[in-house]
Backbone as a ProteinNet text record, in pm:
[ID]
protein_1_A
[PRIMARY]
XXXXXXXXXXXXXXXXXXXXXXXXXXXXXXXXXXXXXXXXXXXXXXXXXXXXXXXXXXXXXXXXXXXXXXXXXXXXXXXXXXXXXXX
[TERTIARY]
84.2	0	89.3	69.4	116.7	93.6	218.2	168.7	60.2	31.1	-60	-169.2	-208.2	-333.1	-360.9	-234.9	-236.1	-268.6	-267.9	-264.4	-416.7	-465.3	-569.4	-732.4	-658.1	-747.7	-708.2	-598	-553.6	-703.3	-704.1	-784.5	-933.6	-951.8	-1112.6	-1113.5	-1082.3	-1113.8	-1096.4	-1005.8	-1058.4	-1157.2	-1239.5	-1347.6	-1443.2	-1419	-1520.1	-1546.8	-1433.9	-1429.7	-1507.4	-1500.2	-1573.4	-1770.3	-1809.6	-1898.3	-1942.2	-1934.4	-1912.4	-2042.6	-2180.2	-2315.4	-2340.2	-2229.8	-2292	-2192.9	-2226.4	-2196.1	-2076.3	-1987.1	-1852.6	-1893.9	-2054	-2028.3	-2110.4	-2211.4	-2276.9	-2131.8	-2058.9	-1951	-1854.6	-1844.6	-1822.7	-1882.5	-2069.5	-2137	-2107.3	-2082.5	-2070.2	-1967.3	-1869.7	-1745.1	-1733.9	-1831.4	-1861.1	-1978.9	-2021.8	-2126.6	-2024.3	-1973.9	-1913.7	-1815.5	-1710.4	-1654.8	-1761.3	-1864	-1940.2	-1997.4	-1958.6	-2000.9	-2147.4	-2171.4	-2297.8	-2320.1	-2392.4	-2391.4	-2336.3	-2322.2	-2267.3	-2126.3	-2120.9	-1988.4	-1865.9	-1934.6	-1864.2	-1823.7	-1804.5	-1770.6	-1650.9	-1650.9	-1552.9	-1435.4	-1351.9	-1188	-1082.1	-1060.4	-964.9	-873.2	-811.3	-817.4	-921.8	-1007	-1135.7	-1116.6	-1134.5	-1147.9	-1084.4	-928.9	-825.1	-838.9	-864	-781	-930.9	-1067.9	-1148.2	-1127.2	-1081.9	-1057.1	-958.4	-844.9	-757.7	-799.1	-864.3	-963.2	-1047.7	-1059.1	-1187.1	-1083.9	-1000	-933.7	-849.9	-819.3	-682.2	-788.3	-859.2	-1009.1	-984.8	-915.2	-859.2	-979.7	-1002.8	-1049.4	-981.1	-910.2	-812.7	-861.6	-797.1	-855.8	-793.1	-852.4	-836.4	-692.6	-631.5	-484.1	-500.3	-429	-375.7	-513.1	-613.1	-731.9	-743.2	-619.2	-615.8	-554.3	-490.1	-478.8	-566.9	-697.5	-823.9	-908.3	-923.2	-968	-971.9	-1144.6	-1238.5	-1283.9	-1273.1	-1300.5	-1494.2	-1559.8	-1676	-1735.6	-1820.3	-1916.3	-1957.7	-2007.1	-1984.7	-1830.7	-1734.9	-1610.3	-1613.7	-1647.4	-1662.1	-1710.5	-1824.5	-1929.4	-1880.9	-1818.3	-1781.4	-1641.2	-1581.7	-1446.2	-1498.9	-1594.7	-1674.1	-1718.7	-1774.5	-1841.1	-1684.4	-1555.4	-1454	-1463.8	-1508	-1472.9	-1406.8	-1314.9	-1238.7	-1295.7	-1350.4	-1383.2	-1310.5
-116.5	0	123.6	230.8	380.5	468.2	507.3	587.6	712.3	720.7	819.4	765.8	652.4	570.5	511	521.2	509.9	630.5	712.7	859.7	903	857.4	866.4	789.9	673.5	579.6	641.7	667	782.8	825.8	918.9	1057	1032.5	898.2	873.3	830.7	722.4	647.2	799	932.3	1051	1085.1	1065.6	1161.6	1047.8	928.7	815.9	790.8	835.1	867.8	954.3	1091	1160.9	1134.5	1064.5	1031.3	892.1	822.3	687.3	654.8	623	616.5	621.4	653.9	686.9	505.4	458.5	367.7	460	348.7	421	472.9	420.2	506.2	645.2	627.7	762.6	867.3	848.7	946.8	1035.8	858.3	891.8	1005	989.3	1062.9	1223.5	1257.2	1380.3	1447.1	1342.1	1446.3	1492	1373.7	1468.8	1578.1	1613.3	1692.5	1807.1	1791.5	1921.7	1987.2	1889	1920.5	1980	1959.6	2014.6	1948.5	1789.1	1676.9	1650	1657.5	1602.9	1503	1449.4	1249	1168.5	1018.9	937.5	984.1	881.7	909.2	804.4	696.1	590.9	669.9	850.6	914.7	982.7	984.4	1071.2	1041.9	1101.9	1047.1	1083.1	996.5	998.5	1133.8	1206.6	1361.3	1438.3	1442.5	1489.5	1483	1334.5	1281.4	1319.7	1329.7	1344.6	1472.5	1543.9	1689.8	1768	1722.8	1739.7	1685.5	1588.1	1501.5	1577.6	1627.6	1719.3	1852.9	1888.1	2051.6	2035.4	1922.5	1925.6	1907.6	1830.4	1785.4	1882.9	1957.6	2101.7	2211.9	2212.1	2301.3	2456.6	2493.6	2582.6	2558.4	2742.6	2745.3	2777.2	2756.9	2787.2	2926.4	3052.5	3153	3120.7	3176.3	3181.3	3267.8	3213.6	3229.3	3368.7	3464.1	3605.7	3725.1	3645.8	3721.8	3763.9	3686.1	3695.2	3839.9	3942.2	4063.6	4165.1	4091.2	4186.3	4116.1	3974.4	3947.4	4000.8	4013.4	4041.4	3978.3	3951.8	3794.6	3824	3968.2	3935.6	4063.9	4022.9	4113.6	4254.1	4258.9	4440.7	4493.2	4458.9	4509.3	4522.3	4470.5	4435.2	4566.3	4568.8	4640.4	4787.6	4832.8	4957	4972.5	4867.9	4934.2	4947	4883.9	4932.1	5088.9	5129.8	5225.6	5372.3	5298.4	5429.9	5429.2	5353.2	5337.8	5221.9	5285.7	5200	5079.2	4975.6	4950.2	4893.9
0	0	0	-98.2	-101.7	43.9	79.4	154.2	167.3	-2.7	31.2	63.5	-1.2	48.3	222.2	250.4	418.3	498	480	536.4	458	355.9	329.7	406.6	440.8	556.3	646.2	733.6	867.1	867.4	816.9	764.6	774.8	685.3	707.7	824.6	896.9	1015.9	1120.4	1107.2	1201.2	1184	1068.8	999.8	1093.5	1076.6	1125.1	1255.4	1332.6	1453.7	1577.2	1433.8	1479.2	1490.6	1418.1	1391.5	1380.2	1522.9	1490.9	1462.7	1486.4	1467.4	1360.4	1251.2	1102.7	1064.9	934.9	845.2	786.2	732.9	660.9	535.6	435.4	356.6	389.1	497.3	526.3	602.6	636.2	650.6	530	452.9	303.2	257.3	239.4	175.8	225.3	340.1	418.4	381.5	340.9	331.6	122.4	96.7	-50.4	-35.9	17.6	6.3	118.3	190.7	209.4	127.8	17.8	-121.6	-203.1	-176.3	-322.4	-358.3	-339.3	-467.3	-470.5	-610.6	-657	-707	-711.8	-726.1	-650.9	-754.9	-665.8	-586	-474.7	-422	-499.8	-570.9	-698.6	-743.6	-792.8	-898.7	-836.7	-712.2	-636.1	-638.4	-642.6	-666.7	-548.7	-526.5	-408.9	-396.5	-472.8	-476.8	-383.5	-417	-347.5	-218.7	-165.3	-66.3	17.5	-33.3	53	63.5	-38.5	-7.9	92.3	49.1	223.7	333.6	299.4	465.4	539.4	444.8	546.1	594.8	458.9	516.2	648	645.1	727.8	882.1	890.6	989.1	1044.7	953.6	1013.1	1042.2	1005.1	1067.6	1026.5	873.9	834.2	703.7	667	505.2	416.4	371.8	261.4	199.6	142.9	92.8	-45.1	-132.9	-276	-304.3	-360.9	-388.3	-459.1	-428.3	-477.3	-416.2	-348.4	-291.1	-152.3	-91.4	54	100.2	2.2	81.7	96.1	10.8	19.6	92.2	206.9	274.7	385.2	394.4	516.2	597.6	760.7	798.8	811.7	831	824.9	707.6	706.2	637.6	690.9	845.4	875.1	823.8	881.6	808.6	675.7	626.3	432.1	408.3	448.9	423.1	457.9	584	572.7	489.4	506.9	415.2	230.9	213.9	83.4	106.8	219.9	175.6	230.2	244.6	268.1	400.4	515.8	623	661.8	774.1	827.2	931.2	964.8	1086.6	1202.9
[MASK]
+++++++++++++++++++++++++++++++++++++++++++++++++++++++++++++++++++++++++++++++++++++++

């Protein structure tokens, strides 16, 4: 077995952990639907998988690359530095 595929089970069995009461693929299903995914989870590619399972686990949102020096962590701030105030 690849280590990435080991660190990839790591990852689910934390995800499964957290949620033991659920079936391995209803945990499955959770962590595609917090990626986005629509449809089956048969369609999902271990890419996916992994790269939510770690989002989800480091408990970080990633900001959109070259957008983060105009990041606002809320919306009142947003909102006045739109209108020329500082908040």
């Amino acid at each position: 077995m690849t280590e990435s595929k080991k660190e990839l089970l790591e990852l689910l069995l934390k995800a499964w952990e957290k949620e033991p009461e659920l079936d391995l693929m209803r945990v499955v299903e959770h962590v595609a639907a917090s990626a986005g995914h629509l449809g089956s989870v048969s369609n999902l590619s271990d890419d996916v998988l992994f790269y939510q399972l770690d989002k989800n686990m480091s408990g970080c949102q990633p900001r959109l690359g070259g957008v983060h020096t105009e990041y606002v962590p809320d919306f009142r701030s947003a909102l006045m530095e739109a209108r020329g105030c500082k908040a």
